[in-house]
PDB file of N, CA, C, O and CB in Angstrom:
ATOM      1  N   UNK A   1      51.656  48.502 -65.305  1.00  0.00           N
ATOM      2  CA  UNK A   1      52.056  48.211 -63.949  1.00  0.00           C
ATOM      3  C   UNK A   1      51.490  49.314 -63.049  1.00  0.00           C
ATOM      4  O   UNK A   1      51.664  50.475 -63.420  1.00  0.00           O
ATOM      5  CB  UNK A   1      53.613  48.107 -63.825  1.00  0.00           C
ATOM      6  N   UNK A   2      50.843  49.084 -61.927  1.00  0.00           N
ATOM      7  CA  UNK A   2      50.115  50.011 -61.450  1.00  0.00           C
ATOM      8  C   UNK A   2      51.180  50.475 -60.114  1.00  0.00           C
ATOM      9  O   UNK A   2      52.059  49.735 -59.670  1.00  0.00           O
ATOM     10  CB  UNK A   2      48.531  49.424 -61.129  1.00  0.00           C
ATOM     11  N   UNK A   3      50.939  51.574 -59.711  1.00  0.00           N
ATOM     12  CA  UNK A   3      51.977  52.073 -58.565  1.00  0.00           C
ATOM     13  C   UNK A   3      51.137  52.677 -57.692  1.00  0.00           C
ATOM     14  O   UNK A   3      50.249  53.473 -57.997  1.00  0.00           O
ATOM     15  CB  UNK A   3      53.170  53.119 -58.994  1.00  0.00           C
ATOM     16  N   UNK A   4      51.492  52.197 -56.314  1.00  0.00           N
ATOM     17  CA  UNK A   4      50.368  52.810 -55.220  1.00  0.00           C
ATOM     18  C   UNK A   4      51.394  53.283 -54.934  1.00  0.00           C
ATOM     19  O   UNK A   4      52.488  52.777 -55.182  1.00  0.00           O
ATOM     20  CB  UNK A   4      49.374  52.062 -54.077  1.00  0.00           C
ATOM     21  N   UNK A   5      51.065  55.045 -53.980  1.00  0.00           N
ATOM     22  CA  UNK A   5      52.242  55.747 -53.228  1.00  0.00           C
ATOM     23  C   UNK A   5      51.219  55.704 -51.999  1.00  0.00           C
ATOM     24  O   UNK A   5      50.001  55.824 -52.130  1.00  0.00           O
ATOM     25  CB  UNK A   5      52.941  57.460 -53.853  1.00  0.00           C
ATOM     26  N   UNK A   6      52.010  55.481 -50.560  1.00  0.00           N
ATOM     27  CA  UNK A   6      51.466  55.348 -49.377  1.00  0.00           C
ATOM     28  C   UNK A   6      52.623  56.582 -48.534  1.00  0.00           C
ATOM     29  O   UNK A   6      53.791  56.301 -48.266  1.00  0.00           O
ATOM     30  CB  UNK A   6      51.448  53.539 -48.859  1.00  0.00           C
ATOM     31  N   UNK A   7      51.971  57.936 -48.227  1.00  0.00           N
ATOM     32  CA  UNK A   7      52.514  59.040 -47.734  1.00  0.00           C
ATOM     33  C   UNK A   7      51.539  59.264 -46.205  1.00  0.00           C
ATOM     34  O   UNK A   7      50.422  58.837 -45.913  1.00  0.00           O
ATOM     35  CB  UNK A   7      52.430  60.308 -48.978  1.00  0.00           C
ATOM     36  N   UNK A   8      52.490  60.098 -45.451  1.00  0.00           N
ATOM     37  CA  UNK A   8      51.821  60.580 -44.350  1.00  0.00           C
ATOM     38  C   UNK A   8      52.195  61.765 -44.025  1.00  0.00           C
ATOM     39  O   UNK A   8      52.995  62.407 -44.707  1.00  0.00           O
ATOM     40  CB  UNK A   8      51.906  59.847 -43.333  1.00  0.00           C
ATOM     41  N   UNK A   9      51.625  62.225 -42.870  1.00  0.00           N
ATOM     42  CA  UNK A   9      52.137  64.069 -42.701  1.00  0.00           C
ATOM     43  C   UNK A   9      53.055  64.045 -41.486  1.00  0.00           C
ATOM     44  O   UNK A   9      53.669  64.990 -40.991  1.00  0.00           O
ATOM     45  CB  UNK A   9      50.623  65.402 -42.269  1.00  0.00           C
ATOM     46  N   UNK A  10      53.021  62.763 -41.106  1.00  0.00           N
ATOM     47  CA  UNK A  10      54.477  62.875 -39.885  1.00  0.00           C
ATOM     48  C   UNK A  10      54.969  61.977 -39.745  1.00  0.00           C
ATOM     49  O   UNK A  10      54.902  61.162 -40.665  1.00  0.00           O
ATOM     50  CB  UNK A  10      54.389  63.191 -38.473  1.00  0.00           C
ATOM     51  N   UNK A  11      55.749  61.627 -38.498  1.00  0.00           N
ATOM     52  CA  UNK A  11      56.620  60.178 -38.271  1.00  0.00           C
ATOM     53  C   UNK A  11      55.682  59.178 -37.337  1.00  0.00           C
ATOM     54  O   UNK A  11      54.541  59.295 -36.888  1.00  0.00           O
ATOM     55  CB  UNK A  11      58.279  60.494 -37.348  1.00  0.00           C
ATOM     56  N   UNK A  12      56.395  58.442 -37.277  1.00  0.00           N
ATOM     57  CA  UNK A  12      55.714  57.395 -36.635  1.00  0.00           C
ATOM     58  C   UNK A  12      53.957  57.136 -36.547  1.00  0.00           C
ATOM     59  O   UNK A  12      53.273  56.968 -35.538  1.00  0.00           O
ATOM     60  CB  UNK A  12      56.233  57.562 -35.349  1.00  0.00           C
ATOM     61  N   UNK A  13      53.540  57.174 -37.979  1.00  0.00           N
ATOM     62  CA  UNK A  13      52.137  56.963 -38.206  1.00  0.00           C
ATOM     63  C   UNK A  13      51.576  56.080 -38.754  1.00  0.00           C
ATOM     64  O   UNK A  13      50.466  56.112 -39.284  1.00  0.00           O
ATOM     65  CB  UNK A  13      51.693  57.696 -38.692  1.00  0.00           C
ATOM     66  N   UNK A  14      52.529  54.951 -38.643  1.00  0.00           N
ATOM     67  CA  UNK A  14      52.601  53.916 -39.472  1.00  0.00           C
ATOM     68  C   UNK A  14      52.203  54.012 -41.050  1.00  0.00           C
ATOM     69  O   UNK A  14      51.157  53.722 -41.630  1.00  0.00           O
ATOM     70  CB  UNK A  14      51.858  53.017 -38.853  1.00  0.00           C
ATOM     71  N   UNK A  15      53.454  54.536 -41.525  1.00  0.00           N
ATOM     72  CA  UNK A  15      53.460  54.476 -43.077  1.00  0.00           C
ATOM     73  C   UNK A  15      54.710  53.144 -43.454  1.00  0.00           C
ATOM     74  O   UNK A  15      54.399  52.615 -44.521  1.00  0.00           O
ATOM     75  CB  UNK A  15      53.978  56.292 -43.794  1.00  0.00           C
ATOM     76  N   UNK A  16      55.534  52.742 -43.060  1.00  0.00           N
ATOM     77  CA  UNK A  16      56.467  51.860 -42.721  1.00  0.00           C
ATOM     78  C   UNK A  16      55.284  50.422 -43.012  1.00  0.00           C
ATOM     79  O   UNK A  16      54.869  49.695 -43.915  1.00  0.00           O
ATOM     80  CB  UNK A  16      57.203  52.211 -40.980  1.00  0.00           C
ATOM     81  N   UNK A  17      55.181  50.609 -41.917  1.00  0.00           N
ATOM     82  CA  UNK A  17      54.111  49.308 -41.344  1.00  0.00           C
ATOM     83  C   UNK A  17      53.209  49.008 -42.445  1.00  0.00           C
ATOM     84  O   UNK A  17      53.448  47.970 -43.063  1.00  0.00           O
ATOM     85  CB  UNK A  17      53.056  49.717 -39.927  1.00  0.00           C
ATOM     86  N   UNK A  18      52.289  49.668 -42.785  1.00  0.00           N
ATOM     87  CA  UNK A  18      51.554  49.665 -44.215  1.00  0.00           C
ATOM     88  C   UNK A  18      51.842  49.392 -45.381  1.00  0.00           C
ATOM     89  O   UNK A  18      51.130  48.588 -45.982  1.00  0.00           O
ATOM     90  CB  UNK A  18      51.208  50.550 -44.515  1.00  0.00           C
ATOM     91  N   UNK A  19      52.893  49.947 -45.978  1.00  0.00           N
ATOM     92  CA  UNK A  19      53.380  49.448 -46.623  1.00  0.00           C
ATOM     93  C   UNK A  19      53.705  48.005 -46.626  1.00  0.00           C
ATOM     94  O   UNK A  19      53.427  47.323 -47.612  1.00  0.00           O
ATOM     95  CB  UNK A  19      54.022  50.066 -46.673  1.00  0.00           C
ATOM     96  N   UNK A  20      54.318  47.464 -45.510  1.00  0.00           N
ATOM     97  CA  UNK A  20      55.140  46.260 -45.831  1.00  0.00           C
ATOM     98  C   UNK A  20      53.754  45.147 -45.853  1.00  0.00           C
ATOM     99  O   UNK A  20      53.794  44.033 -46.375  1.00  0.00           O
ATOM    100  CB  UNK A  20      56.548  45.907 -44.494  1.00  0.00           C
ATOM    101  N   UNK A  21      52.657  45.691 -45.221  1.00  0.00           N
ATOM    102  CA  UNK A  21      51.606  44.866 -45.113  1.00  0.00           C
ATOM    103  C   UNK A  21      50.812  44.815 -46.339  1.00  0.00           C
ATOM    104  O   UNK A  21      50.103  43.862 -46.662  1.00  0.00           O
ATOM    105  CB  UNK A  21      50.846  45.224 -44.038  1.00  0.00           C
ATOM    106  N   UNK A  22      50.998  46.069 -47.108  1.00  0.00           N
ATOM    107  CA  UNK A  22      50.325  46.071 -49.069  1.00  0.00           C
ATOM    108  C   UNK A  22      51.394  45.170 -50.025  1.00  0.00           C
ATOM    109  O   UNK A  22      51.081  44.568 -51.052  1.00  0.00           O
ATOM    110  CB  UNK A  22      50.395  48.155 -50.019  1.00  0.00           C
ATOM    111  N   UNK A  23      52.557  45.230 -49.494  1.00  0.00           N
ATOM    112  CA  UNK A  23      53.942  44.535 -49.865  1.00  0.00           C
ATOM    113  C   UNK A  23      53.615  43.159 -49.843  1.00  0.00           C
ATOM    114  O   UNK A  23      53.916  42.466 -50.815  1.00  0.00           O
ATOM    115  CB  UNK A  23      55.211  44.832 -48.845  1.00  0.00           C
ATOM    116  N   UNK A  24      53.053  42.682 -48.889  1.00  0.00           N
ATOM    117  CA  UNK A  24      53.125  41.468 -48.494  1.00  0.00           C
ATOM    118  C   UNK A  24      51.607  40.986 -48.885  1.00  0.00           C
ATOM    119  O   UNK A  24      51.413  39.818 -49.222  1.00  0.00           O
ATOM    120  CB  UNK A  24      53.599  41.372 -46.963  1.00  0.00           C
ATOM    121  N   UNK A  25      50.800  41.711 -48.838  1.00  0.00           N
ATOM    122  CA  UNK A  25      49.123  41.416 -49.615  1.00  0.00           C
ATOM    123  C   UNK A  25      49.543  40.884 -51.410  1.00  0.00           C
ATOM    124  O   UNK A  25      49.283  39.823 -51.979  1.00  0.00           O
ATOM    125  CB  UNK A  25      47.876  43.479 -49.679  1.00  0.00           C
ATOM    126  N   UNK A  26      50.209  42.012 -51.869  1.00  0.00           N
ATOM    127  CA  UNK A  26      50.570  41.798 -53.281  1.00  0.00           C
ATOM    128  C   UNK A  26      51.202  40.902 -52.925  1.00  0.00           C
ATOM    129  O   UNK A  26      50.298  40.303 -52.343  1.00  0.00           O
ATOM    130  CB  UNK A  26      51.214  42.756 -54.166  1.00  0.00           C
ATOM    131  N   UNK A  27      52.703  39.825 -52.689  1.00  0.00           N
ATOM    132  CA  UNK A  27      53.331  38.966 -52.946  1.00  0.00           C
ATOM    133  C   UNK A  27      52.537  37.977 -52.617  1.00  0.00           C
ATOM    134  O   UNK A  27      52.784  36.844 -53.030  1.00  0.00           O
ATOM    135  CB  UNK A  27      54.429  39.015 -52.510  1.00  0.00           C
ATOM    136  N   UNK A  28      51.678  38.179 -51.987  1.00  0.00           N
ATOM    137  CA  UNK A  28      50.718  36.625 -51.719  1.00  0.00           C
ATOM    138  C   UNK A  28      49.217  36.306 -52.732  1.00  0.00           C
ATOM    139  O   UNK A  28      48.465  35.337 -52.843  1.00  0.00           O
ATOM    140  CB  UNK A  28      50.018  36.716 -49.839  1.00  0.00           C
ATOM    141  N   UNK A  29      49.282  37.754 -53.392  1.00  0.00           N
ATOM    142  CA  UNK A  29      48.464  37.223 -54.296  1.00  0.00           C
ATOM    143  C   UNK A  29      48.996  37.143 -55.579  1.00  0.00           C
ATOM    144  O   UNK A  29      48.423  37.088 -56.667  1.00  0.00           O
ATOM    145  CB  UNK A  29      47.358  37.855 -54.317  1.00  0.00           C
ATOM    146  N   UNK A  30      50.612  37.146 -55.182  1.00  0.00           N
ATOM    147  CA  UNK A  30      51.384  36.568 -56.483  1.00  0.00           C
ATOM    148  C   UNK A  30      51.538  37.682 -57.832  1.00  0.00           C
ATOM    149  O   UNK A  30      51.499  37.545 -59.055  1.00  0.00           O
ATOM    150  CB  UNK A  30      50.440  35.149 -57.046  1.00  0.00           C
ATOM    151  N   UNK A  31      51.699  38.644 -57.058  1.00  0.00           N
ATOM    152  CA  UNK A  31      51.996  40.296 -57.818  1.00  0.00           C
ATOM    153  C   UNK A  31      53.887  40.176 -57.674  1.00  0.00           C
ATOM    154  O   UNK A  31      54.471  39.507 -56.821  1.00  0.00           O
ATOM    155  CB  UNK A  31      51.056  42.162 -56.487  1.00  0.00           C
ATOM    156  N   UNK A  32      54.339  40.753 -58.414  1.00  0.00           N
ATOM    157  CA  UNK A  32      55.584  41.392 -58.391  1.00  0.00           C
ATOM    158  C   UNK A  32      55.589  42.991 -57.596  1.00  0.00           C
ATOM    159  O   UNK A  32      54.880  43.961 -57.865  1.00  0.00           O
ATOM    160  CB  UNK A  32      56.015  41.467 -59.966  1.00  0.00           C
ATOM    161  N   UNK A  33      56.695  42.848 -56.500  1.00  0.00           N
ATOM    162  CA  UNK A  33      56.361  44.263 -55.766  1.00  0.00           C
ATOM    163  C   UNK A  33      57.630  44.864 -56.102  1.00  0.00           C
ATOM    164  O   UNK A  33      58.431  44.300 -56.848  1.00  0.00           O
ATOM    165  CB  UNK A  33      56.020  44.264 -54.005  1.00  0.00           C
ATOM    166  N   UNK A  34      57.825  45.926 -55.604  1.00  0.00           N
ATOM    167  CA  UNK A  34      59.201  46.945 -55.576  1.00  0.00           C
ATOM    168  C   UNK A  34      58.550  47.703 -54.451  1.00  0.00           C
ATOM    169  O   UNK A  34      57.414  48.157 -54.309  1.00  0.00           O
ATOM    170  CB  UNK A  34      59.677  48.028 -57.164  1.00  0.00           C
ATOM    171  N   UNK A  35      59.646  47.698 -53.681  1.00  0.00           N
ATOM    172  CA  UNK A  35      59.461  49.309 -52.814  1.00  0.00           C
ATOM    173  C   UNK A  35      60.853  50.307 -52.798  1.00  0.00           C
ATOM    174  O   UNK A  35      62.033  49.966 -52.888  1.00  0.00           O
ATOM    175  CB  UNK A  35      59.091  48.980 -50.916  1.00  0.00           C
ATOM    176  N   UNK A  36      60.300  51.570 -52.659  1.00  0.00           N
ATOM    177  CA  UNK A  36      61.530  52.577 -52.756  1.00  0.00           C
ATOM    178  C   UNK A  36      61.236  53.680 -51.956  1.00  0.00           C
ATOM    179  O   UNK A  36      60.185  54.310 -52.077  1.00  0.00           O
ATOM    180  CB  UNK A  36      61.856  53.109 -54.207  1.00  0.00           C
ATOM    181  N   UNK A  37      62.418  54.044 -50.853  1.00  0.00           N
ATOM    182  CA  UNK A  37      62.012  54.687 -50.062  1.00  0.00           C
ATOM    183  C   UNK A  37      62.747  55.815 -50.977  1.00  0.00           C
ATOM    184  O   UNK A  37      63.938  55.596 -51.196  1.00  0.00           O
ATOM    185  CB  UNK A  37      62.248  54.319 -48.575  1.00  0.00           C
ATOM    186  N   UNK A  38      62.193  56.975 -51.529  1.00  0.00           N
ATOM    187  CA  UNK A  38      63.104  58.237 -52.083  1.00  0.00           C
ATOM    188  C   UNK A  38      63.721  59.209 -51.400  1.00  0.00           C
ATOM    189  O   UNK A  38      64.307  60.089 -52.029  1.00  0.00           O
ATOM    190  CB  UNK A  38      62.471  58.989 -52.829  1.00  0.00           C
ATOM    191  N   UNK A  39      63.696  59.217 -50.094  1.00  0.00           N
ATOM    192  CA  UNK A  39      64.484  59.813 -49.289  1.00  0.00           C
ATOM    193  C   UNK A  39      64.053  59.665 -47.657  1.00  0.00           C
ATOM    194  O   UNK A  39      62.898  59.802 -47.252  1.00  0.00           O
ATOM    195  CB  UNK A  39      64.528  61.183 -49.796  1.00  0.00           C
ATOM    196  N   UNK A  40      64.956  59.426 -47.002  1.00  0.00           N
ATOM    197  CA  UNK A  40      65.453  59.427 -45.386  1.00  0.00           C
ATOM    198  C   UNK A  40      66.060  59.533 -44.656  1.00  0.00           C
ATOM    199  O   UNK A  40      66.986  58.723 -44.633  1.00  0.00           O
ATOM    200  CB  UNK A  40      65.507  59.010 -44.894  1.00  0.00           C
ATOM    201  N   UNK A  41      66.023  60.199 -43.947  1.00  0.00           N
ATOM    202  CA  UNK A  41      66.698  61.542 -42.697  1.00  0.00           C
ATOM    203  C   UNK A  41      66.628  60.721 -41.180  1.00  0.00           C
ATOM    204  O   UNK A  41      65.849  59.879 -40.732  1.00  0.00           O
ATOM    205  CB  UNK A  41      65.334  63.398 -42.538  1.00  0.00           C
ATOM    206  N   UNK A  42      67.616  61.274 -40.731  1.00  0.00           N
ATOM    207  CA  UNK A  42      67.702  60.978 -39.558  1.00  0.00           C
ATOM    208  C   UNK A  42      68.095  59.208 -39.351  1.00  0.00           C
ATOM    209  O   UNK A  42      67.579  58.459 -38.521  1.00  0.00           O
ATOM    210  CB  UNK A  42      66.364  61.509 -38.982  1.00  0.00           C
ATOM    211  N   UNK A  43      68.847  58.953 -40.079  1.00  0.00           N
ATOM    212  CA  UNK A  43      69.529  57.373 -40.115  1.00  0.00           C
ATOM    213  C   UNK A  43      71.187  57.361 -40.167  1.00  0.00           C
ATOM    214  O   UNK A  43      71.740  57.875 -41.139  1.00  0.00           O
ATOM    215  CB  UNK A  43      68.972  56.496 -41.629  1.00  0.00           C
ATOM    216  N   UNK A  44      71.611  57.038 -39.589  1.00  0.00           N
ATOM    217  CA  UNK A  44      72.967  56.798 -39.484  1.00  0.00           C
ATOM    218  C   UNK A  44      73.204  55.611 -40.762  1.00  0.00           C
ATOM    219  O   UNK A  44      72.429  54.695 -41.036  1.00  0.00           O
ATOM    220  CB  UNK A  44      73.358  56.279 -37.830  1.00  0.00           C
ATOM    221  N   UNK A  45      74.493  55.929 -41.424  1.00  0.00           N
ATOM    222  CA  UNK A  45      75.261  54.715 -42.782  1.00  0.00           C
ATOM    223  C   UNK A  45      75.036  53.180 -41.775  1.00  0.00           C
ATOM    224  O   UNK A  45      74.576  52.213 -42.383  1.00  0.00           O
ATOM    225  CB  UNK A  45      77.745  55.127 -43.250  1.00  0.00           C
ATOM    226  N   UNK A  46      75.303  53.043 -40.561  1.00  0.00           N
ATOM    227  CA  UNK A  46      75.318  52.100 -40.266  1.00  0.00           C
ATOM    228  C   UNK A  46      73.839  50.676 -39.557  1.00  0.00           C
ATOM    229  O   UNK A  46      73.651  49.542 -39.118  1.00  0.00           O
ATOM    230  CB  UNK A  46      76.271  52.593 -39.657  1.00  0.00           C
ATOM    231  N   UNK A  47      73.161  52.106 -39.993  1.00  0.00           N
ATOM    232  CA  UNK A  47      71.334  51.672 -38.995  1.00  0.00           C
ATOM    233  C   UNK A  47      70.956  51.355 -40.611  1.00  0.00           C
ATOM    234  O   UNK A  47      71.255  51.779 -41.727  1.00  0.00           O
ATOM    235  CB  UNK A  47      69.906  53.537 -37.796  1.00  0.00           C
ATOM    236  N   UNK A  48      69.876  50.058 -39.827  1.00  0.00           N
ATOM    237  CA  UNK A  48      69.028  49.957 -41.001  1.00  0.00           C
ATOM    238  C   UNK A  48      67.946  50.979 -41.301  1.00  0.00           C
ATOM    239  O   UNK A  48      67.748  51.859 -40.463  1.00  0.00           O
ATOM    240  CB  UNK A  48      68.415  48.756 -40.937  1.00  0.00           C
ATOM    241  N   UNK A  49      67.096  50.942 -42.617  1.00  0.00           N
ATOM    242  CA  UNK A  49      66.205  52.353 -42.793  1.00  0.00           C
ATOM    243  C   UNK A  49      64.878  51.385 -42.913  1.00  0.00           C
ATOM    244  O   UNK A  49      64.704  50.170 -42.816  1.00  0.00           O
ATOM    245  CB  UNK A  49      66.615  53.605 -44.423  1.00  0.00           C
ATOM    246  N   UNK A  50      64.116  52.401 -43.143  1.00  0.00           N
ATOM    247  CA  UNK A  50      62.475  52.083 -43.685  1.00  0.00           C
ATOM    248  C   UNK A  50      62.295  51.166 -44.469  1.00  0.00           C
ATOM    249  O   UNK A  50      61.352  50.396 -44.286  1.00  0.00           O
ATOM    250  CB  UNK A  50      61.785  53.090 -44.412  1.00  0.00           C
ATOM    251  N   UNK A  51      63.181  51.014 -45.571  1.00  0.00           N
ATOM    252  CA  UNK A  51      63.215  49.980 -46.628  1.00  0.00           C
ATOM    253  C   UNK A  51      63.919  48.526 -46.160  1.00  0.00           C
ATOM    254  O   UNK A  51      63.645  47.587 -46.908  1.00  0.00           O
ATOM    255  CB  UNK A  51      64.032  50.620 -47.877  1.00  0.00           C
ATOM    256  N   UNK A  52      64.688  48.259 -45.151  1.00  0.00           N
ATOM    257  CA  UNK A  52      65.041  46.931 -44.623  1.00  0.00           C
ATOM    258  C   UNK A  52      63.692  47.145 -43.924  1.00  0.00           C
ATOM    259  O   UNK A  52      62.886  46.797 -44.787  1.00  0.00           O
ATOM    260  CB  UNK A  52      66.577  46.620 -43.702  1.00  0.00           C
ATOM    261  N   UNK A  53      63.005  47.520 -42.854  1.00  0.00           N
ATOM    262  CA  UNK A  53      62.488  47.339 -41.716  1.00  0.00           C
ATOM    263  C   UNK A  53      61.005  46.756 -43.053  1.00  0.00           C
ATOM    264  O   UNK A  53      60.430  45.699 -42.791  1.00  0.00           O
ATOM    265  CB  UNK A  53      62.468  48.938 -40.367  1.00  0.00           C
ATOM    266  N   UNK A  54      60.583  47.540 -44.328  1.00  0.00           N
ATOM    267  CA  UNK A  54      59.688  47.313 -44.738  1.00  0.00           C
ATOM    268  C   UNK A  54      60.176  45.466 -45.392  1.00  0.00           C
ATOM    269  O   UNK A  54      59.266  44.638 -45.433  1.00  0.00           O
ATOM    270  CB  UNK A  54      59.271  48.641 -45.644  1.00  0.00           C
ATOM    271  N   UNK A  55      61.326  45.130 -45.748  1.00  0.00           N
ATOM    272  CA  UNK A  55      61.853  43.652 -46.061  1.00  0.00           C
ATOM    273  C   UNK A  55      61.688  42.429 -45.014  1.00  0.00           C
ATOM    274  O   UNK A  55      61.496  41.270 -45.381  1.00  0.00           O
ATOM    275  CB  UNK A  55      63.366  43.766 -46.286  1.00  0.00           C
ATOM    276  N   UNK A  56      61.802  42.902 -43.449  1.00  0.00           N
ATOM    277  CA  UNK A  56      61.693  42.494 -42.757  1.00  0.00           C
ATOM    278  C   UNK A  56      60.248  42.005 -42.055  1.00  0.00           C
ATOM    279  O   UNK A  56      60.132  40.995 -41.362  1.00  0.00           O
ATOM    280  CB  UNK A  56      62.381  43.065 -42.430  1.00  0.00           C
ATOM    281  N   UNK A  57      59.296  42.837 -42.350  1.00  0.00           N
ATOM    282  CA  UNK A  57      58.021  42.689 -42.039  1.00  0.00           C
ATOM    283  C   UNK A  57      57.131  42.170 -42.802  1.00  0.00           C
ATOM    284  O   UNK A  57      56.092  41.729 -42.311  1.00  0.00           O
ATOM    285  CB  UNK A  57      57.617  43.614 -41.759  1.00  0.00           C
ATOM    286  N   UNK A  58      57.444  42.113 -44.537  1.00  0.00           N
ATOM    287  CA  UNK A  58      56.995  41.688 -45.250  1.00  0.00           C
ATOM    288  C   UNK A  58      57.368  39.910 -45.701  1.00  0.00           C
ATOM    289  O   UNK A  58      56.772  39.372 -46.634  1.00  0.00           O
ATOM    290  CB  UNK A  58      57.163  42.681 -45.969  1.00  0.00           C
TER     291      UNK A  58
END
């Protein structure tokens, strides 16, 4: 199973966005995906994070 990691050196540089668009490349060419955000700051318990917003776009 191969694992791409998609990192950046700041916020809002579209690493979010990319992802959900490699997310969504693989499910359409009929890959099994997973995504996992391993840690995120600056989100309130009640806000959605990186990982809905990446569900949502994909």
């Amino acid at each position: 199973m191969p694992v791409l990691v998609i990192t950046g050196t700041g916020t809002e540089v579209g690493k979010t966005v990319t992802t959900a668009a490699v997310a969504a490349a693989a499910l359409a060419a009929g890959r099994s995906v997973a995504v996992l955000k391993a840690a995120q700051t600056g989100v309130r318990p009640d806000e959605p994070g990186d990982a809905e917003e990446v569900v949502r776009l994909a």
